[in-house]
C-alpha positions in Angstrom: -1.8 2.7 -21.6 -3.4 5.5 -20.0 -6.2 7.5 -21.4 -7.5 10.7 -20.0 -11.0 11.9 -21.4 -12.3 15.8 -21.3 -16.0 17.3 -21.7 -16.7 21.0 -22.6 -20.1 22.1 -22.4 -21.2 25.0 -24.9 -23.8 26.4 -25.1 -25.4 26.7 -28.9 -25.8 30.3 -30.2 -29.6 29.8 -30.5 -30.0 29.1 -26.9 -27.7 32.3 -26.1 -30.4 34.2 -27.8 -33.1 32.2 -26.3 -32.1 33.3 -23.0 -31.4 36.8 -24.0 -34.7 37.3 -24.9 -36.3 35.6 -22.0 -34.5 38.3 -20.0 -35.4 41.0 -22.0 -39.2 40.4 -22.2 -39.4 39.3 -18.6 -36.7 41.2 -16.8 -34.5 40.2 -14.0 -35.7 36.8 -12.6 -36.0 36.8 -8.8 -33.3 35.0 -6.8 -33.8 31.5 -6.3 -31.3 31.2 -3.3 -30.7 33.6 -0.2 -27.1 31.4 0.9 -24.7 32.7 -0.8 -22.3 30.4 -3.2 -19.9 28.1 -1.3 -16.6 29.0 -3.4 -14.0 27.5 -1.0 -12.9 23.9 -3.4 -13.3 20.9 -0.9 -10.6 19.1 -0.1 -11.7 15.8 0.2 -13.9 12.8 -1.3 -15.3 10.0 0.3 -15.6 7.0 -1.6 -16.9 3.2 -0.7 -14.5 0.1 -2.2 -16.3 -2.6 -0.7 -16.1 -2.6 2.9 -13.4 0.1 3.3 -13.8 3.6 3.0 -11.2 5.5 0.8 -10.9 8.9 0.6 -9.0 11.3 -1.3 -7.1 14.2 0.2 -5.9 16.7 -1.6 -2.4 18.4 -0.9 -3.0 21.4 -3.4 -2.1 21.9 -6.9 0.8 23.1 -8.6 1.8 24.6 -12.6 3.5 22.2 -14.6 5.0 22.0 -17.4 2.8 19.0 -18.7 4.3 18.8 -22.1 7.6 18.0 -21.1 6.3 15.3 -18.9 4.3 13.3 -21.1 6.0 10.8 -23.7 4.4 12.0 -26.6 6.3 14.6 -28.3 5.9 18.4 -26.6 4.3 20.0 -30.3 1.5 17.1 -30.6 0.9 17.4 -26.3 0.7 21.2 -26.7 -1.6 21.0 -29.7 -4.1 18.9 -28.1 -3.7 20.9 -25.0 -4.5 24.1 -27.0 -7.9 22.4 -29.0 -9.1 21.7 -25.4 -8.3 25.8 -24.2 -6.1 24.3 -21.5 -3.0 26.2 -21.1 0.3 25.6 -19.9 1.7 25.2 -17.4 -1.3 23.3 -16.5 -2.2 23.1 -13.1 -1.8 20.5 -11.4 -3.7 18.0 -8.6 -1.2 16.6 -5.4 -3.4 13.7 -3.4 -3.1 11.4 -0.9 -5.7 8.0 -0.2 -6.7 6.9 2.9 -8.1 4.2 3.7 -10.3 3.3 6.2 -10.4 -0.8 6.5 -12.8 -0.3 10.0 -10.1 -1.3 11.9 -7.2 0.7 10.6 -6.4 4.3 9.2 -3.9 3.9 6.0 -2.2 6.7 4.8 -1.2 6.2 1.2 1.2 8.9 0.4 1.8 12.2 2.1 1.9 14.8 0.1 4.7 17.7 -0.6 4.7 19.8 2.1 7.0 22.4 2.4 9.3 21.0 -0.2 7.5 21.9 -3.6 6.2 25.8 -2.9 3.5 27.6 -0.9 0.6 25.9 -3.2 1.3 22.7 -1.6 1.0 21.1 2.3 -2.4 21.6 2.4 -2.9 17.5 3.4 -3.2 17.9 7.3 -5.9 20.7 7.2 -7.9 18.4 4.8 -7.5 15.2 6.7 -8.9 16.9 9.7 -12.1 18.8 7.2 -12.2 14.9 6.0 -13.2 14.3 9.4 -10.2 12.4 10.9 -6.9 13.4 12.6 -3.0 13.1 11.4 -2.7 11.6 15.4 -4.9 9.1 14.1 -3.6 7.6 11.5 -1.8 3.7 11.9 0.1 3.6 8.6 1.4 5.3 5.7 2.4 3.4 3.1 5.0 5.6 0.5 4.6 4.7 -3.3 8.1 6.1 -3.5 10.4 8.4 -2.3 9.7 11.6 -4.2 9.3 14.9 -2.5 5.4 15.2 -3.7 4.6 11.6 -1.8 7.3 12.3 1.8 7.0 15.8 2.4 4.1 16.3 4.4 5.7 13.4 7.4 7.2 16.4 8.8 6.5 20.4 9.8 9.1 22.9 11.2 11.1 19.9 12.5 8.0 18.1 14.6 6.2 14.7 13.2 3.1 15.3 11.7 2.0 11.3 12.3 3.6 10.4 15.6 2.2 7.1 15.9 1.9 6.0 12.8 4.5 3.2 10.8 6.0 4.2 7.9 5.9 1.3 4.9 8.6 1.7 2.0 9.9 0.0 -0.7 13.8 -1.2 1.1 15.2 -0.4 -2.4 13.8 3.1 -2.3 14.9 4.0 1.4 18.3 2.2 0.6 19.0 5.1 -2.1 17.5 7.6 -1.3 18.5 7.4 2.6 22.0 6.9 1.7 24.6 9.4 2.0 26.6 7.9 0.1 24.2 7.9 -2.9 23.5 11.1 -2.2 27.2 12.1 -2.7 28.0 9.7 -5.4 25.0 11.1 -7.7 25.0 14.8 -6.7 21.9 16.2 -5.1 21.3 19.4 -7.7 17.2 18.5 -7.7 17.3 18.6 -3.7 15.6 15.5 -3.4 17.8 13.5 -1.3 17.7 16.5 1.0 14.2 16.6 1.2 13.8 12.7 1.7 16.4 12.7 4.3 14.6 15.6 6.5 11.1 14.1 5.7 12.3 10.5 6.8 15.2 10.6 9.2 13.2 11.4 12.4 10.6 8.1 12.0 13.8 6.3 11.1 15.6 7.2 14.4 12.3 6.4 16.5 12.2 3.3 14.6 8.7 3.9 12.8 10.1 3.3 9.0 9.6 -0.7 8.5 11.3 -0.9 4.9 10.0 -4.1 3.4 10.8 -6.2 0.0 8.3 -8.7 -2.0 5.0 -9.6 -0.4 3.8 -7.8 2.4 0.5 -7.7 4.1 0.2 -3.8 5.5 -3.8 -4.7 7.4 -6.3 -7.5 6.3 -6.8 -6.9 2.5 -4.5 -4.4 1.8 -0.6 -5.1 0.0 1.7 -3.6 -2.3 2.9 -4.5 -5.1 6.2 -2.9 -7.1 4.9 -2.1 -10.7 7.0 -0.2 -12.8 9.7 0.7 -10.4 6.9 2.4 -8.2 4.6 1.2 -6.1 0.8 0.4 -6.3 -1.9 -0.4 -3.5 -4.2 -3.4 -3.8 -6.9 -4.2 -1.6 -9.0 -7.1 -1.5 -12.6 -5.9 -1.0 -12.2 -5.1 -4.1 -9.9 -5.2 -6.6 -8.1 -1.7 -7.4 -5.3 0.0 -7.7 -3.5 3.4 -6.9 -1.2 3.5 -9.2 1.4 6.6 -8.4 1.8 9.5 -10.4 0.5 8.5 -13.4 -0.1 11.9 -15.2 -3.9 12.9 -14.2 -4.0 17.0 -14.8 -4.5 16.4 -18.6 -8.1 15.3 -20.3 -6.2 14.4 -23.6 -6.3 11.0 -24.9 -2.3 10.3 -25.2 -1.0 6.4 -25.9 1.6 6.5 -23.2 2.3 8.7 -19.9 5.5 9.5 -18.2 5.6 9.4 -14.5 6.6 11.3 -12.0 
């Protein structure tokens, strides 16, 4: 059950006129700041979970059609949507995780890249304004093969991680590696395409390690299949990503469909 919360801020008609009058009687207010207003959105977000240090990096955002995504039916989504002035498509967050364990630099997800428009692929500038370097990183661990989580491995044909090994679910790279699948089910959504060109260059420098059941990625940190995708636990303390579980909305819905 998922539950997503919103908080709108209005001011009361009284106060309006409270401040209108303020001006009024006093006139324009001298500045209280000579900078002028940062209005670039970071990137990034630095968090502590225990010992490790896990940030979030953001990959853009992107319009969707949220209504169609979510289980609930598309008139009730729309009406809450509407009673919250969010319109649709609403735009939409793309993030990685990564963790730092000390020792290690874990990649969780890589964002779209190329593959999903020109809003997305911003990951690699904002790992580097995050204060690290895509060379850097040891491991990327891939909730699934989607082209919003295996896009950003690659850029005009070059590794964007050269050193780092690639963690999959073997079920996942089984499928959606396969040329065979890819024949067998059609490819009209592209997104064997994009796996293959995101994937096929660490798999021929032997970098994908496809794994099944328990697996130990560093000290403290495993996945776990849930749900057909894939969620990353570490032990410093106990939480979860769990991937693409619908976060652009602030509605309260019983259910969410993911991605």
């Amino acid at each position: 059950m998922y539950y997503f919360q919103y908080y709108s801020v209005r001011p009361a008609p009284a106060m309006i006129l409270f401040f209108t009058l303020i001006s009024v009687l006093l006139g324009p207010l001298p500045s209280l700041a000579s900078a002028p207003m940062q209005k670039k959105k970071s990137g990034y977000l630095h968090v502590m979970v225990g010992k490790f240090e896990v940030s979030a990096i953001s990959d853009g955002t992107v319009a969707l059609p949220v209504e169609k995504l979510l289980s609930e039916p598309e008139k009730l989504t729309k009406s809450a949507l509407q009673k919250l002035f969010i319109g649709l498509p609403a735009e939409t967050s793309f993030n990685a995780y990564l963790i730092n364990t000390g020792e290690k630099l874990i990649l969780v997800d890589t964002g779209a890249g190329q593959l999903l428009g020109p809003t997305l692929g911003k990951l690699t500038d904002n790992i580097r304004a995050a204060g690290y370097h895509p060379e850097e990183i040891d491991d990327i661990v891939l909730t699934h093969l989607h082209p919003d989580h295996v896009g950003g491995l690659m850029s005009a044909g070059k590794q964007i991680f050269p050193k780092a090994i690639i963690h999959a679910e073997k079920a996942d790279t089984d499928y959606w590696l396969s040329p065979s699948s890819q024949k067998k089910n059609g490819d009209a959504s592209g997104f064997f395409k994009g796996d293959m060109a995101s994937l096929n260059t660490y798999v021929r420098s032997g970098q994908l390690k496809p794994f099944s059941g328990k697996t130990v990625i560093a000290p403290g940190v495993l996945p776990l299949t849930l749900l057909a995708m894939l969620s990353i636990r570490w032990k410093a303390r106990v939480c979860d990503f769990i991937s693409s579980a619908i976060s652009s909305m602030s509605v309260p819905f019983s259910s969410a469909s993911p991605v």
